[in-house]
N, C-alpha and C positions, 0 to 999 in steps of 0.2 A: 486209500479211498475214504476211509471212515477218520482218520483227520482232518482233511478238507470239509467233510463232512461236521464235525465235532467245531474245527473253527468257524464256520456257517453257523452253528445255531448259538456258538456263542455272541458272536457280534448280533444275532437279529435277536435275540431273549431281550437284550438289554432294550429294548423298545415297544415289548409287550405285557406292560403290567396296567391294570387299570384299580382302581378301589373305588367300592360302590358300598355305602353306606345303603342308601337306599335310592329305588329310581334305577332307571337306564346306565349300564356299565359307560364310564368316559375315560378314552384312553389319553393317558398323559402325556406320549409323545404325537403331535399331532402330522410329522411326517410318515404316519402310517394310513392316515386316511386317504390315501388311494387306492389303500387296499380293502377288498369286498369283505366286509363283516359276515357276509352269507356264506362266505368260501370258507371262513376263517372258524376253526372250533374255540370253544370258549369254557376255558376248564376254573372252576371255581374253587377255594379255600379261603379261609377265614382269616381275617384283618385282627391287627395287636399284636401281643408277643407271639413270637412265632419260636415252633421247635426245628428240630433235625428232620423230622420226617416228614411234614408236609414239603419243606424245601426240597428233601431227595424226591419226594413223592413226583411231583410238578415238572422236577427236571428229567427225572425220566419218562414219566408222559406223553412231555414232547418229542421224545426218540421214538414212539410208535408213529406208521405209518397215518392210522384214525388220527391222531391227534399232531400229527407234526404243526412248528411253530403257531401254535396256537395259542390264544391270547389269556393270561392268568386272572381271575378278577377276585379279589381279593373281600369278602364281604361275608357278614351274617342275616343278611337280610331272607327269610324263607323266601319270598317272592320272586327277588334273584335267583337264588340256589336253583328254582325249579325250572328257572329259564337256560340253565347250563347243559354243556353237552355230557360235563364230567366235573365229580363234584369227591373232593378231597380233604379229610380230615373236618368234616363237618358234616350239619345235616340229620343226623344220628338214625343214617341209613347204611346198609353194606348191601348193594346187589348190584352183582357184575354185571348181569343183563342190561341196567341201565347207566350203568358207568358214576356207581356210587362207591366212594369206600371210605365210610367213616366205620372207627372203632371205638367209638367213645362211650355208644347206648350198652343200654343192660341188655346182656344173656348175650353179648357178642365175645364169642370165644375161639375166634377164627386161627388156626397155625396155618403152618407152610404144609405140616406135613414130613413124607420122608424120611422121616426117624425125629424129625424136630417138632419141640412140642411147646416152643414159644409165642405167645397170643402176638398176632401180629398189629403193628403200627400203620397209618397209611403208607408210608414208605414200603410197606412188606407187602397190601395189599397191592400194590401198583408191581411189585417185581412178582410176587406171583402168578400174576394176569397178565405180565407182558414182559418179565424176563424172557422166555424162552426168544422171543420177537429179538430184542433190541440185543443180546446175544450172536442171535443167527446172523443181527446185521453186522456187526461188528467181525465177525469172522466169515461173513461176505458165503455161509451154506447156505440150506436149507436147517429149518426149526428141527427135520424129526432126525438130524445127521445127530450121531452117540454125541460126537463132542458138544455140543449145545448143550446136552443134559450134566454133562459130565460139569463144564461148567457151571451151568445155571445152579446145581447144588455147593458146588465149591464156593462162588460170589457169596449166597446165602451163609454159607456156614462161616467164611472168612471178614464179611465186611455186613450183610444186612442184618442179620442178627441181631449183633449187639445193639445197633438203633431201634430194632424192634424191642429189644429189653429195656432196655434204658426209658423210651417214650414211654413204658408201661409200667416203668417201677419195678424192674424183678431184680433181685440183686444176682450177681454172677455165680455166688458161692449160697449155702444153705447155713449159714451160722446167725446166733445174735452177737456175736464178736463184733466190738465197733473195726471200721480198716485200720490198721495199719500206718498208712498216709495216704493223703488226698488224691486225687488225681481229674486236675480241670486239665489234662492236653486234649481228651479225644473228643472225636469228632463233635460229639453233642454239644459237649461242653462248648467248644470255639463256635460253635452255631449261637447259641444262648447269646455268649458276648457283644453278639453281632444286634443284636436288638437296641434299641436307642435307650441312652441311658437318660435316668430321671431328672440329670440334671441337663439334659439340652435343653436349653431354650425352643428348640424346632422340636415340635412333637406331631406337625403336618402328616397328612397322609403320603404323600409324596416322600418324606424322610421315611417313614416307614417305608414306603413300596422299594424305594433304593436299597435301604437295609436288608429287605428279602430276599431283592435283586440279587445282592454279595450272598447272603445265604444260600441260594439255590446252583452259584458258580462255585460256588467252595463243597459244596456235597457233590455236586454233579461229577468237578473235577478230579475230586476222589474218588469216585465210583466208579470212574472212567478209567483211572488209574488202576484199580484193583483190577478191573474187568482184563484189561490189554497186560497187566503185567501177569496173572493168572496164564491168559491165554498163551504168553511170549513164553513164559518159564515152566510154570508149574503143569501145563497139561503134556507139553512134550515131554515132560521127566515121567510119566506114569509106565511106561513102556521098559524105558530103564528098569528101575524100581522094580517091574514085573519080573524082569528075566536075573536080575541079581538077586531076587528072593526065590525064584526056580533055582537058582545054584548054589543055594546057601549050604546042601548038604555038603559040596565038594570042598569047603572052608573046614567045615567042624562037622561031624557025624550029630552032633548037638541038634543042630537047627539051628543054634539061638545065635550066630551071627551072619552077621550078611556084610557082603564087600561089593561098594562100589566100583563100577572099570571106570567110572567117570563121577563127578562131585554133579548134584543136581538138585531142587528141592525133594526132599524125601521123607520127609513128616507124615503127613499129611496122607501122602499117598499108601507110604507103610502101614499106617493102621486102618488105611480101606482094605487094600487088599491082601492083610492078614483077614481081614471080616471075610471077605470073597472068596480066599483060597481056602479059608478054613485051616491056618495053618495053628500048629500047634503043638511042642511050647512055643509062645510068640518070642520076636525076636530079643534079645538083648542088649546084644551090640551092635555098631554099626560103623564100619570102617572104610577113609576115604582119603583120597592124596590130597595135600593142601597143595594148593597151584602154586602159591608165593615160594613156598621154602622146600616145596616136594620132600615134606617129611609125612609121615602118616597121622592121621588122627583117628583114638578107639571115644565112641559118643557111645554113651548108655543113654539108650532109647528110654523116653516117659513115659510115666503111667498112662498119661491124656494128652494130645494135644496142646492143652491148655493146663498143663501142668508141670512145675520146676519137678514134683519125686521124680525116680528114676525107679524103673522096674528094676534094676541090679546095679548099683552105683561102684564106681570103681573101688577095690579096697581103700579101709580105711586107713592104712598100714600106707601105704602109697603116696598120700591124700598129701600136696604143699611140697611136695620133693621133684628135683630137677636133676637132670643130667645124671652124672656118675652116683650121687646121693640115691637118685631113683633105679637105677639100674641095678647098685649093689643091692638096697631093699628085695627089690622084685628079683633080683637074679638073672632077668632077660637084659642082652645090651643093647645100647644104642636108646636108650631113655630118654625121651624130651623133658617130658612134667606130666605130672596129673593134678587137675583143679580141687581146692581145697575142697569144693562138693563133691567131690567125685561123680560131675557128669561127664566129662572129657579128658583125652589124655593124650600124648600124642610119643612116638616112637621115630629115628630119626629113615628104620626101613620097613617094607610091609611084612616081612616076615616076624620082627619086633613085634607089630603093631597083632598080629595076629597071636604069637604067644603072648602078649599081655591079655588079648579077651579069653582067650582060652583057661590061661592061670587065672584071671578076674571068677570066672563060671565056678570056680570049684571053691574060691577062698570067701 
C-alpha cells in the first residue's frame, strides 16, 4: 500500500514548488492549474541555500493527512509567510497550534524529549508533531498501537537526530580534539552539495527550486528507507532479543552472555531492554551462527551504541590468531580467529563458541 502510495507522491512533488520573492505565490509548473489552490495547503520555507532539514522537514509534511501534496513555496517574504497554512525553517516563530516551526530565534530550546536532549532542527520539529501520524501510515495501525511508539523513537534515535545536531552545530563527541578525518558522505553533507554551485551561470529561481526539488527526494527517500527497513527487521527482532536475554542464565550462571537461536539485529534492542529489565551485570557477550559458514561467532557487546569500546573485549593473548594457532592459545578447539580488537571472534561449533566467552569472562 504505502509503496504505491510513496511513488504517487513522488512523481506529483516534482510539480509543486513555487518561489515567491515577493507577491502572490506562481507556480512553475503551469499543468497544475486545474487544480483548486483553495483545496490545496500551501506550506512555506525559505529560498537560497538550502540545508537537510528543511528538505526532510517538507517531505515529510506532505505524508500527513492535513497537509498531503501540498504546494511548497519557497520565500522570505513576512507578508507571504503569514498567508501560509504551514511555515518551516523560517519566520522565527515555533507554535504548533499554528503550524510554525522555525528554530532559529532566541530562547528556542525545543528537544524531542524521551531521554534525548538534542535542540531540534525543523526536520525534528515536523517528526515530532507528526511522526507518530506518518508511522502509523506506513505500518497501515492505528497511532496509539505500542509498535508506532516503539518505532517513532527508534527512527529518531537512528536517523533524525543526527540532522537535528548537525543543523545546529553540536558536535557528536565532547572534545576540542580536531577529528580524525573528514567525513562529507552523510546525509547533510550530500544535501549541501546539491545547492547550485557559484560557478553556474543559471543562478534562476527555478534552478534553485529544481535543486530543492533533488534535496527533498534524497531526504525523503532516506527516511523512507530507515522507516520500512526498521519496521521489516529491527522491530520484529525485539521479541527475539527479549526471550534470549530471559535465558541467558541457562548459557552462563554469569548472566553476562546471551545466545542467539537465530541471528537478528540486536544492538539496539539489547541495551533497551537491559534498561527495562533491569538486568544486571549487563551482558558481555553475545553469541550467534553465521548463516554463510554456520560456524559460530563470540561479539563483545559496546559500551554505547555508538561506540567501537567494548565492555569486555576478547583477550588480548587471543587477539590476530587463527585456526589451530588460536585454539592452542586458548586451549578450547575448533578456533576460527579473533579480530586484532578484540570485538569478535568466532569458533568453528557452539559449544567452542561458548567456552571461549566463558574463558574470555575470567582472563
Amino acid at each position: 500500500m504505502f509503496k504505491a502510495f510513496s511513488s504517487k507522491f513522488l512523481d506529483t512533488h516534482r510539480l509543486l514548488f513555487s518561489f515567491q520573492p515577493a507577491g502572490q505565490p506562481t507556480l512553475l509548473r503551469r499543468s497544475l492549474a486545474v487544480m483548486s489552490t483553495a483545496a490545496v495547503k500551501r506550506v512555506g520555507t525559505h529560498n537560497g541555500s538550502f540545508h537537510c532539514d528543511e528538505a526532510l522537514g517538507c517531505f515529510m509534511i506532505r505524508l500527513t493527512k492535513k497537509f498531503s501534496e501540498a504546494h511548497i513555496v519557497r520565500t522570505r517574504d513576512p507578508k507571504v509567510l503569514e498567508t501560509l497554512d504551514a511555515v518551516l525553517d523560517v519566520g522565527g516563530v515555533y507554535d504548533p497550534a499554528k503550524d510554525r516551526y522555525d528554530h532559529h530565534q532566541k530562547g528556542f530550546e525545543e528537544i524531542f524529549g524521551h531521554g534525548f536532549n538534542t535542540k531540534l532542527s525543523s526536520a525534528g520539529l515536523v517528526y515530532k508533531h507528526f511522526g507518530k501520524e506518518i508511522i502509523a501510515k506506513e505500518l497501515q495501525v492505528d497511532e496509539d498501537h505500542p509498535d508506532v511508539q516503539r518505532l517513532y523513537l527508534a527512527v529518531y534515535k537512528n536517523f533524525m537526530e543526527a540532522i537535528d545536531a548537525i543543523d545546529n552545530g553540536i558536535n557528536q563527541y565532547d572534545t576540542d580534539q580536531p577529528p580524525k578525518y573528514v567525513n562529507n558522505t552523510h546525509l547533510s553533507s550530500r544535501v549541501g552539495k546539491l545547492n547550485l554551485d557559484w560557478t553556474d551561470p543559471d543562478q534562476s529561481p527555478e534552478k534553485e527550486n529544481g535543486a530543492f526539488e533533488q534535496a527533498m527526494t534524497l531526504t525523503g527517500r532516506e527516511f523512507m528507507d530507515n522507516v520500512r527497513s526498521l519496521a521489516r527487521s529491527w522491530l520484529p527482532a525485539r521479541s527475539i532479543v527479549m526471550q534470549c536475554l530471559e535465558a541467558r542464565i541457562d548459557v552462563d550462571p554469569s548472566g553476562e552472555i546471551m545466545v542467539l537461536d537465530r541471528f537478528c539485529p540486536w544492538k539496539l534492542h539489547l541495551f533497551e531492554l537491559e534498561e527495562e529489565m533491569k538486568i544486571n551485570p549487563p551482558i558481555k557477550y553475545v553469541l550467534y551462527q553465521d548463516d554463510r559458514s554456520k560456524s559460530w561467532r563470540v561479539q563483545a557487546v559496546a559500551m554505547a551504541p555508538d561506540r567501537f569500546e567494548s565492555r569486555k573485549a576478547l583477550p588480548a593473548q587471543w587477539r590476530g590468531l587463527r585456526d589451530d594457532e588460536l585454539s592452542r592459545e586458548s586451549g578450547i578447539p575448533g578456533g576460527v580467529f579473533v579480530h586484532m580488537s578484540g570485538f569478535i571472534g568466532g569458533s568453528q561449533t557452539y559449544e567452542g563458541a561458548v567456552a571461549m566467552a566463558k574463558a574470555a569472562l575470567k582472563l
